[in-house]
C-alpha positions in Angstrom: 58.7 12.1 249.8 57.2 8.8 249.3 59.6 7.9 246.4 62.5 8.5 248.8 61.1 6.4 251.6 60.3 3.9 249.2 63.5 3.8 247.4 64.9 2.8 250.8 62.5 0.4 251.6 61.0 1.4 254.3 57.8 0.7 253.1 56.0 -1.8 250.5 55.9 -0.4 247.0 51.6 -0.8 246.9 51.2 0.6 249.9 50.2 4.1 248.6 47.8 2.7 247.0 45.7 1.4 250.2 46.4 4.6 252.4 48.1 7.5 252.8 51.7 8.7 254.1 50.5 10.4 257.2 48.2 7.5 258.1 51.1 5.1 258.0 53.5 7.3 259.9 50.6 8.3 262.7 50.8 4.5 262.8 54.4 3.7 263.0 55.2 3.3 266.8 52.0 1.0 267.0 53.0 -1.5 264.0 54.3 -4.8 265.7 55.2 -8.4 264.3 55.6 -11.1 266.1 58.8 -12.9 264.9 59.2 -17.0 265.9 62.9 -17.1 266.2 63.9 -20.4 266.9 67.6 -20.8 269.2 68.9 -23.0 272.1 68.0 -21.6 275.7 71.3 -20.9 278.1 71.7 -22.7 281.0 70.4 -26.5 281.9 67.2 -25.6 280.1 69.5 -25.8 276.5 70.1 -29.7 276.8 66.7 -30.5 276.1 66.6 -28.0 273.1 64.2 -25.5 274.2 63.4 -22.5 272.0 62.4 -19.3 272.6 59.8 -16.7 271.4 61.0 -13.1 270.3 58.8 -10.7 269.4 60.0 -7.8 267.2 58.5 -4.1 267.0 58.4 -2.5 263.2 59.0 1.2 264.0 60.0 4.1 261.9 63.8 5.0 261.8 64.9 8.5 261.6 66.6 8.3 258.5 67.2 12.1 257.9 67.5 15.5 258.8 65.0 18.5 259.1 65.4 22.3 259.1 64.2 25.0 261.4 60.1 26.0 260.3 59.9 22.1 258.5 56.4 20.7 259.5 56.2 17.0 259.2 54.2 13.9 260.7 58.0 12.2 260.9 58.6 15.5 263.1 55.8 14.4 265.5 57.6 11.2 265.7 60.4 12.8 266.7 59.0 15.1 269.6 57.1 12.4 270.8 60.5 10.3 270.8 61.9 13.7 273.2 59.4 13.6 275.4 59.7 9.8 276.5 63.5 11.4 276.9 62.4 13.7 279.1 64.0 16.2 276.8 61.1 18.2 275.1 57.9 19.7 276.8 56.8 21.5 274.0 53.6 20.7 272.5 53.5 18.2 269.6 52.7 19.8 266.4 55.0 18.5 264.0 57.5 21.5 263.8 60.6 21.3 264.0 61.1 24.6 265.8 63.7 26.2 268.1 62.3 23.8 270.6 62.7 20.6 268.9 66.0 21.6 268.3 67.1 22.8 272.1 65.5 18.6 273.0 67.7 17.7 269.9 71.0 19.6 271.3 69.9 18.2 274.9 70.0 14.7 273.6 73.7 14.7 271.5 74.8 16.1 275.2 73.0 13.3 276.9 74.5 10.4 275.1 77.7 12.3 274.7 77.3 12.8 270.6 78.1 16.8 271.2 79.0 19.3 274.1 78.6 22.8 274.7 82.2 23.1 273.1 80.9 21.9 269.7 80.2 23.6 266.6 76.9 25.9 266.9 76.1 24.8 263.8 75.8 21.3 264.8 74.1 21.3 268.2 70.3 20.3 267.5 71.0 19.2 264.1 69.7 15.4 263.3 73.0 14.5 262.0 73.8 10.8 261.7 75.6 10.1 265.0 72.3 11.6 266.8 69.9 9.5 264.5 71.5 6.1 264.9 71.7 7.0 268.8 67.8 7.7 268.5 67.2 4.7 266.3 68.8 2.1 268.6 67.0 3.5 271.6 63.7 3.2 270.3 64.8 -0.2 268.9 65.4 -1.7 272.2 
């Protein structure tokens, strides 16, 4: 696990060395960097070359997929993620159980990724549509 997440670096390569992989995911949705961008304003403000402050959030990105019975802290992530959807009342335990799934399923019909029509063997699954849906709300 950590050479994967590495290898796509998600993370610094010395980090593993300082603390360990649940620490840094338990702290994921808290990280935040403050990122001086520097760009002309809109409107009359943008003739005297005003700039603008943008601050940036560092936050984990679903990059994969889980299977039924998989405990994981990413998992938490995840069910936490459902239940600021409004999608998942389930308690948050880091399993991706037939719960997590149902949220999962509830959220491809939500942003119109799936419907009831589709493939059983895709409704709930973290597929790539569903992730980059995921990943771009919790960017925002």
């Amino acid at each position: 696990m950590k050479m994967d997440v590495q290898s796509k670096n998600l993370l610094p390569e010395k980090l593993w060395e300082t603390t360990s992989f649940e620490h840094i995911v338990s702290q994921a949705e808290n990280l935040s960097t403050s990122v001086k961008q520097t760009s002309p304003l809109k409107g009359p403000s943008s003739l005297s070359g005003g700039t603008k402050q943008i601050e940036k959030k560092n936050i984990f990105q679903f990059y994969r997929a889980y299977v039924k019975g998989q405990k994981s802290s990413e998992v938490e992530i995840l069910q936490k993620f459902l239940q600021s959807e409004k999608l998942f009342s389930g308690k948050v335990d880091g399993i991706y159980s037939q719960k997590v799934i149902s949220a999962v399923f509830a959220f491809q019909k939500k942003y119109g990724i799936l419907s009831d029509k589709s493939d059983a063997g895709l409704k709930g699954y973290l597929g790539p549509s569903t992730r980059k849906k995921m990943n771009e709300i919790r960017n925002k």
